[in-house]
C-alpha positions as a Python dict, from the first residue, in 0.01 Angstrom:
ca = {
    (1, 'X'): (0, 0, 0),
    (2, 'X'): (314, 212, -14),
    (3, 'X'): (309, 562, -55),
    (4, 'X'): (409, 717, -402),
    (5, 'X'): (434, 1074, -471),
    (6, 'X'): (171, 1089, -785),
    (7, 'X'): (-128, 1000, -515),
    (8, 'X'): (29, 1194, -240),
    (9, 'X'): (-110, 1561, -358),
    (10, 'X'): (-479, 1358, -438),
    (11, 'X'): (-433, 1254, -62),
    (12, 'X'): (-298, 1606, 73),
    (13, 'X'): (-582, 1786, -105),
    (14, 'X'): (-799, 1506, 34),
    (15, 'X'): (-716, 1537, 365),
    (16, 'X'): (-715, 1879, 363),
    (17, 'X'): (-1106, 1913, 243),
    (18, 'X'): (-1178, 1605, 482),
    (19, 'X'): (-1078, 1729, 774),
    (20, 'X'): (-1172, 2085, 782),
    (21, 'X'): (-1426, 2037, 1043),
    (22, 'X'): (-1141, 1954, 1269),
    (23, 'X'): (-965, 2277, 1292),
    (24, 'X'): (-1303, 2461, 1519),
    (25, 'X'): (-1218, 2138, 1726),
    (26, 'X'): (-1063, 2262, 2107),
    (27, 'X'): (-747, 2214, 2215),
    (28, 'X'): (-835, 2029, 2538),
    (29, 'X'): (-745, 1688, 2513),
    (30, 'X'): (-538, 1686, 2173),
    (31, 'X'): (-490, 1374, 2016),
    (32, 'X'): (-104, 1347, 2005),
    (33, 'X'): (-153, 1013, 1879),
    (34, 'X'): (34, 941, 1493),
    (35, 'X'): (-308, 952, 1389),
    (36, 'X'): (-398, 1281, 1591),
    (37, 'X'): (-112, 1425, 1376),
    (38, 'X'): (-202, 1339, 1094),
    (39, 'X'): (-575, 1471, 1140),
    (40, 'X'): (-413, 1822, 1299),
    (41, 'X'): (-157, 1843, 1005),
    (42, 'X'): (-470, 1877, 777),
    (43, 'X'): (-691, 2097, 1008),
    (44, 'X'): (-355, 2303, 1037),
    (45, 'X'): (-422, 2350, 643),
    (46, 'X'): (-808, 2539, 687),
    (47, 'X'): (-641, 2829, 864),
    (48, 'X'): (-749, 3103, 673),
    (49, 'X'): (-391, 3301, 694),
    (50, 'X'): (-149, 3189, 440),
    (51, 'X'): (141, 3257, 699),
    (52, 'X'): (-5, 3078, 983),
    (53, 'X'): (-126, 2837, 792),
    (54, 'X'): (210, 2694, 641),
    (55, 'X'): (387, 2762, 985),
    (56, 'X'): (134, 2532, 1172),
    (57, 'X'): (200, 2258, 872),
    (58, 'X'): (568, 2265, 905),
    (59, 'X'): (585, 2229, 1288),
    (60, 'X'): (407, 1891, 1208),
    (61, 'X'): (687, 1774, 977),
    (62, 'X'): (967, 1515, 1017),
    (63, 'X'): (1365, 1661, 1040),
    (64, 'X'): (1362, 1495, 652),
    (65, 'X'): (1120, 1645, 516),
    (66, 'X'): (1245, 1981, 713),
    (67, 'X'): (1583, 1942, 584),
    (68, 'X'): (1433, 1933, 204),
    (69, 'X'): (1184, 2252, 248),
    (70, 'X'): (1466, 2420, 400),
    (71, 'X'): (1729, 2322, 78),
    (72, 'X'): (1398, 2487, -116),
    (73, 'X'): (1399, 2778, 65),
    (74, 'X'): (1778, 2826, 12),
    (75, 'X'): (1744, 2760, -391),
    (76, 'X'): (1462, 2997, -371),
    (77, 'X'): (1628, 3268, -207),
    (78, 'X'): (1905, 3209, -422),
    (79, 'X'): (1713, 3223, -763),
    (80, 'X'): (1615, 3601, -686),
    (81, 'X'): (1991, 3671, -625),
    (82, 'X'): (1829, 3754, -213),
    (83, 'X'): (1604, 4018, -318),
    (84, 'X'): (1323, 3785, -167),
    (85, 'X'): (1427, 3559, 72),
    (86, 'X'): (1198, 3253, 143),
    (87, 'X'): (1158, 3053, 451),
    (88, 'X'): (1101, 2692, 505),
    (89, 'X'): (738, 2691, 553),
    (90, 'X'): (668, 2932, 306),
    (91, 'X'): (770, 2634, 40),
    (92, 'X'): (448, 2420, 148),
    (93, 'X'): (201, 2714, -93),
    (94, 'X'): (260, 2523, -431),
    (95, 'X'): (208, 2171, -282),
    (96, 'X'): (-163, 2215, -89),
    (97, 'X'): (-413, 2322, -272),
    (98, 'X'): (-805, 2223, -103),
    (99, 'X'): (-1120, 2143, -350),
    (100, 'X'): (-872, 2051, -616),
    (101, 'X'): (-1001, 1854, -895),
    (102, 'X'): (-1043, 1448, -840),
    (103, 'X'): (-1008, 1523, -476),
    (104, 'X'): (-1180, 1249, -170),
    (105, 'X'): (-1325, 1309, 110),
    (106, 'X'): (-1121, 1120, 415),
    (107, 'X'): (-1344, 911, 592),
    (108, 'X'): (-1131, 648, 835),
    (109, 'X'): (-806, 682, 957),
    (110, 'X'): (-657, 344, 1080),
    (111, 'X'): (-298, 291, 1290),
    (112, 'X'): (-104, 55, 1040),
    (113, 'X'): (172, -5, 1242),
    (114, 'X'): (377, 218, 1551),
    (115, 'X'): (751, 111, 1655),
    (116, 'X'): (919, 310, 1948),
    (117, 'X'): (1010, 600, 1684),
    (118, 'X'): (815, 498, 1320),
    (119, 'X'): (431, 514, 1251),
    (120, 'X'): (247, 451, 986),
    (121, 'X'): (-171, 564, 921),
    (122, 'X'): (-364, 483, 669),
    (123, 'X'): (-629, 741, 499),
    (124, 'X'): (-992, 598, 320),
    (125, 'X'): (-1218, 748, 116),
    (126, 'X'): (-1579, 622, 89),
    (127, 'X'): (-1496, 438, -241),
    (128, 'X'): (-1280, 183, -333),
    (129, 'X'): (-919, 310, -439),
    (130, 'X'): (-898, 632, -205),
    (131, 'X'): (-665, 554, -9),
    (132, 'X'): (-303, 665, 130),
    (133, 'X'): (-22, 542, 391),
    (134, 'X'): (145, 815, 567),
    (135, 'X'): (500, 781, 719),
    (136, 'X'): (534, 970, 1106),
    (137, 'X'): (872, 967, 1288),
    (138, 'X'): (926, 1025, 1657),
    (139, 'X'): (1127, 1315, 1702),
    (140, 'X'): (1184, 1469, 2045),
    (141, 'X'): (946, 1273, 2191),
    (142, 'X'): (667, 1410, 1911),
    (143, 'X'): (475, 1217, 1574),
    (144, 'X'): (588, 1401, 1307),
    (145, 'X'): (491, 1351, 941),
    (146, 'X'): (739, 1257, 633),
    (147, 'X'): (634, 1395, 350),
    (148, 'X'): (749, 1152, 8),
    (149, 'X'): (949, 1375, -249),
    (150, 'X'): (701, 1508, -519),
    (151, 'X'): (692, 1363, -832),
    (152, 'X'): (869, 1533, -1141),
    (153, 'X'): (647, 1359, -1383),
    (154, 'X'): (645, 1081, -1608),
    (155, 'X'): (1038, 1124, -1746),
    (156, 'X'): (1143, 1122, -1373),
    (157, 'X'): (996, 776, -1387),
    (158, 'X'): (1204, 666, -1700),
    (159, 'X'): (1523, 483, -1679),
    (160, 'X'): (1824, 704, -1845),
    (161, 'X'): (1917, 658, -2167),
    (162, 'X'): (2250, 464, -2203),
    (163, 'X'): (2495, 607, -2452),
    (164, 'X'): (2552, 382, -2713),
    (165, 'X'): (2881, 149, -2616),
    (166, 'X'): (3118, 202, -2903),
    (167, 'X'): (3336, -90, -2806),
    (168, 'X'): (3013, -347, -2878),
    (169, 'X'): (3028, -365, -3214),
    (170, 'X'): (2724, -385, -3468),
}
């Protein structure tokens, strides 16, 4: 099942109620496994400082997905004419958001598939229907997550509307 970016907040808000339990786990023996980072990205998410939360999350993320919170951060910055400036991590606040309505409970995590430098893990839910494919990259030796582009709703979704081609006649 490929990952689209309608399901990907369910998942994210999923995960990030799921795996809560993880984040009291110790850091002996950490699970750097594309499945370990997935389950860390979402224990990351249950730290109770805003700051240190988002930081944790972003040092979990792919260069892509980097590069396009960091192009945020810019058009943020930008949009107050640099009377508040905005960092990179600090663009992760409007897409988390735990106990959100028609959220699942993450259950089993299962290794898809694991090249020299792509991953893929899939998320379940309990029921039938809850589940997500996440996309890890190596980078620098290290599984890091690729977060899909959110969705800009249902017109982003539409094919453009043509002009009308004068030279086709009625």
């Amino acid at each position: 099942m490929a990952l689209t970016a309608a399901p990907w907040a369910a998942l994210w808000t999923t995960l990030l109620v799921g795996l809560s339990a993880a984040a009291g786990c110790s850091s002996k023996g950490v699970d750097r496994s594309p499945t370990g980072v997935v389950k860390r990205f979402v224990a990351a998410s249950f730290t109770p400082d805003s700051d240190r939360r988002h930081k944790a999350m972003y040092e979990l993320l792919g260069p892509r997905t980097r590069a396009r919170l960091e192009a945020s951060a810019r058009s943020a910055t930008a949009a107050t004419a640099g009377r508040q400036r905005y960092a990179p991590h600090q663009m992760l606040s409007a897409s988390f958001r735990p106990g959100a309505k028609g959220s699942w409970l993450p259950r089993h995590f299962k290794l898809l598939s694991s090249t020299g430098e792509t991953a893929r893990v899939e998320v379940r839910g309990d029921k039938d229907g809850q589940v997500q494919v996440v996309d890890l990259v190596k980078t620098e030796g290290r599984w890091r997550l690729e977060l899909p582009l959110p969705s800009a709703g249902p017109a982003a979704t539409r094919a453009p509307r043509q002009p009308p081609n004068p030279s086709a006649g009625p």
